[in-house]
C-alpha positions as CSV (number, residue, x, y, z in Angstrom):
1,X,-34.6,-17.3,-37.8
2,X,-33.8,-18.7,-34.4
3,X,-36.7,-17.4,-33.0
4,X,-39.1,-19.2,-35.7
5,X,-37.3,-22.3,-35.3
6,X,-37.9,-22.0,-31.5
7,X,-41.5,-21.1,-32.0
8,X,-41.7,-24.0,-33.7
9,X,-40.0,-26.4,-31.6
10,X,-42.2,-25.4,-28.5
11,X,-45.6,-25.7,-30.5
12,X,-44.8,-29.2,-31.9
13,X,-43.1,-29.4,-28.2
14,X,-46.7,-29.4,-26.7
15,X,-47.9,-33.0,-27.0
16,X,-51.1,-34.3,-26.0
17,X,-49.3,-36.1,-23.2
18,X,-51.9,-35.3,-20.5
19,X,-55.5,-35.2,-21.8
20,X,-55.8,-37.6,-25.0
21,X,-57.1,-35.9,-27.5
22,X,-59.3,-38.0,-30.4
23,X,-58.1,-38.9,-33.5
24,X,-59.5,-36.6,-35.7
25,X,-58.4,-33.6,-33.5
26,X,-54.7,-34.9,-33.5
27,X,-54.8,-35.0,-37.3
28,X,-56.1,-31.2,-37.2
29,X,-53.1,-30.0,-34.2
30,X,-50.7,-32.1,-36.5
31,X,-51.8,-31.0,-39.7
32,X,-51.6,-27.1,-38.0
33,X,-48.0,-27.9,-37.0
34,X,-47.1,-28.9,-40.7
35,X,-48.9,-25.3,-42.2
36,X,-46.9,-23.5,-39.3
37,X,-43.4,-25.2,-40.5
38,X,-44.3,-24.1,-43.8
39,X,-45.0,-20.5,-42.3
40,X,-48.4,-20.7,-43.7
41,X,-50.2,-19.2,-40.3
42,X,-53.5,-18.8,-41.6
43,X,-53.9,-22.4,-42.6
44,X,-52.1,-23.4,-39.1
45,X,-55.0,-21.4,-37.3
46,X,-57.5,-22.7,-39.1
47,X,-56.4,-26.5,-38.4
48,X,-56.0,-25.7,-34.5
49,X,-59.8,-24.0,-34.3
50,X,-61.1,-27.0,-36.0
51,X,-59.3,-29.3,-33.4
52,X,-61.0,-27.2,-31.1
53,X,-63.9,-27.9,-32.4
54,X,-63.8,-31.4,-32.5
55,X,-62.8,-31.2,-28.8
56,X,-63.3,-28.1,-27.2
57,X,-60.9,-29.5,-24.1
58,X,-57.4,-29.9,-26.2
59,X,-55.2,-28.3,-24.5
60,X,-52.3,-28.5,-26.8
61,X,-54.6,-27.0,-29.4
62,X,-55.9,-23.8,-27.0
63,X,-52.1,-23.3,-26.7
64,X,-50.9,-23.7,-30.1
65,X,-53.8,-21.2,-31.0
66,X,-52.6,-18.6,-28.6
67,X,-49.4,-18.4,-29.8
68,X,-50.2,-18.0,-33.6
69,X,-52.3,-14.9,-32.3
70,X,-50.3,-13.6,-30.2
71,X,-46.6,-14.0,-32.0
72,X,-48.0,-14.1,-35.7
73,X,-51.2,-12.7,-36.3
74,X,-51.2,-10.4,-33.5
75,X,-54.7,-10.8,-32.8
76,X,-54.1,-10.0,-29.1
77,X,-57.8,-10.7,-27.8
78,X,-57.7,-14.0,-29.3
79,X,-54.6,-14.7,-27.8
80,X,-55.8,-14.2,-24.6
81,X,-58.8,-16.0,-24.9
82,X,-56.8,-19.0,-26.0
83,X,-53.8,-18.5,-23.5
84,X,-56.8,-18.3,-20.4
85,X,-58.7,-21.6,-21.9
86,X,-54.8,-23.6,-21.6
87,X,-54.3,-22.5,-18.1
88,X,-57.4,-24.0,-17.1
89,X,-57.1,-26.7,-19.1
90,X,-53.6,-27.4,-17.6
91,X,-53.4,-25.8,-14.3
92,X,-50.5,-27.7,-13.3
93,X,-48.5,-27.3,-16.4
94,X,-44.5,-26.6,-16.3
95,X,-45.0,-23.8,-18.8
96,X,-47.7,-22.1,-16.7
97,X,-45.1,-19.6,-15.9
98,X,-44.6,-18.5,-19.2
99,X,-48.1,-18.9,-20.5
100,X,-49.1,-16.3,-18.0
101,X,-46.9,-13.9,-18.9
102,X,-47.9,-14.2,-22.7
103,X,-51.7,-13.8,-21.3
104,X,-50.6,-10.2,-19.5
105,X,-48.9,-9.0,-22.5
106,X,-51.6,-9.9,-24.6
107,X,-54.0,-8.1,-22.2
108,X,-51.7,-5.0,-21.5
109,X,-51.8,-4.7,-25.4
110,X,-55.7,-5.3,-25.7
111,X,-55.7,-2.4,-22.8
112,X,-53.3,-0.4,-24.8
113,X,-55.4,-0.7,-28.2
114,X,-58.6,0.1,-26.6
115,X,-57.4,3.3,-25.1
116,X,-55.6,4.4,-28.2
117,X,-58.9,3.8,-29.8
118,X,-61.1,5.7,-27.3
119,X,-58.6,8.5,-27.5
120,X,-59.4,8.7,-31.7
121,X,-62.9,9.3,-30.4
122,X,-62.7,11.8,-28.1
123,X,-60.4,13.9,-30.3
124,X,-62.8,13.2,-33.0
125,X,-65.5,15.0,-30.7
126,X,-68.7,13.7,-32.3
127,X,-71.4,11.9,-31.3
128,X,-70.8,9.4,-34.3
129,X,-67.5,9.2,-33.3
130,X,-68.0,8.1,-30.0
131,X,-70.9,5.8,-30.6
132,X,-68.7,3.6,-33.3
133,X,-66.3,3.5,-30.3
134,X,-68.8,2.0,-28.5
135,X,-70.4,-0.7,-30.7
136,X,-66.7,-1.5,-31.4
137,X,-65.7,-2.1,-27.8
138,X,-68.3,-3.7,-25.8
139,X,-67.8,-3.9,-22.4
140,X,-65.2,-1.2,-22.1
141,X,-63.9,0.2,-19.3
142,X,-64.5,3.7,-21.3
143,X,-67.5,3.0,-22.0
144,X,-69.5,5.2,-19.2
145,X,-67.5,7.8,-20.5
146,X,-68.2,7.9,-23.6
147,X,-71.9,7.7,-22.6
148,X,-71.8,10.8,-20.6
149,X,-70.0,12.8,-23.7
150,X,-72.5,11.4,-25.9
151,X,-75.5,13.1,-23.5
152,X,-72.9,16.0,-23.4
153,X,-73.0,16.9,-26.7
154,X,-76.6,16.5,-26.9
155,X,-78.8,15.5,-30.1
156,X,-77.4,17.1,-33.3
């Protein structure tokens, strides 16, 4: 319980005190904050993306986003997407400490998922197997691997 009450304290702690933010975005971070007090996380999401979209540069919004993926929705690669966007944002913010370390944890767990996924693949040993592997993990740094197996086990 603590720890909710002190997630919630540092999101509503994160004012737009350095980039204003317009009207209609404020209303969408406040109206996030109000869901998340009400443990309603889904709805708190969906309130921060649409202040992002109504200003793609609000901070406070990036931030409050990455912290509902990464602590309740643990949707790590959103997280970090979210987490990276609020260090550029604020590259000279007194939590930039902390919001680093979030972004590493969210990437070592990323990391951490796609191996454990790549590893179902390989024990798998199919072709099929291997190829959903791929078109689920773009970009990975498996991803030659898997190719070569592929060729490896030839056309079947």
């Amino acid at each position: 319980m603590r720890t909710a009450v002190l997630l919630v304290a540092v999101l509503l702690g994160a004012a737009g005190a350095f980039a204003q933010a317009s009207p209609e975005a404020m209303q969408r971070k406040e109206a996030g904050n109000q869901f998340l007090k009400q443990r309603q996380y889904e709805e708190a999401r969906d309130q921060y993306l649409a202040a992002v979209q109504l200003q793609p540069g609000y901070a406070d919004a990036h931030y409050n986003l990455g912290v509902i993926y990464f602590f309740r929705l643990q949707d790590y690669p959103r997280a970090l997407v979210h987490f990276v966007e609020y260090t550029r944002l604020r590259p000279d913010a007194e939590d930039l400490h902390q919001v680093r370390s979030l972004s590493i944890q969210a990437l070592e767990r990323v990391e951490a998922a796609d191996r454990d996924a790549y590893a179902a693949a390989v024990e798998d040993g199919t072709a099929a197997a291997l190829k959903a592997y791929l078109a689920d993990h773009p970009g990975s740094a498996f991803g030659d691997d898997a190719q070569g197996r592929i060729q490896a086990l030839g056309p079947r």
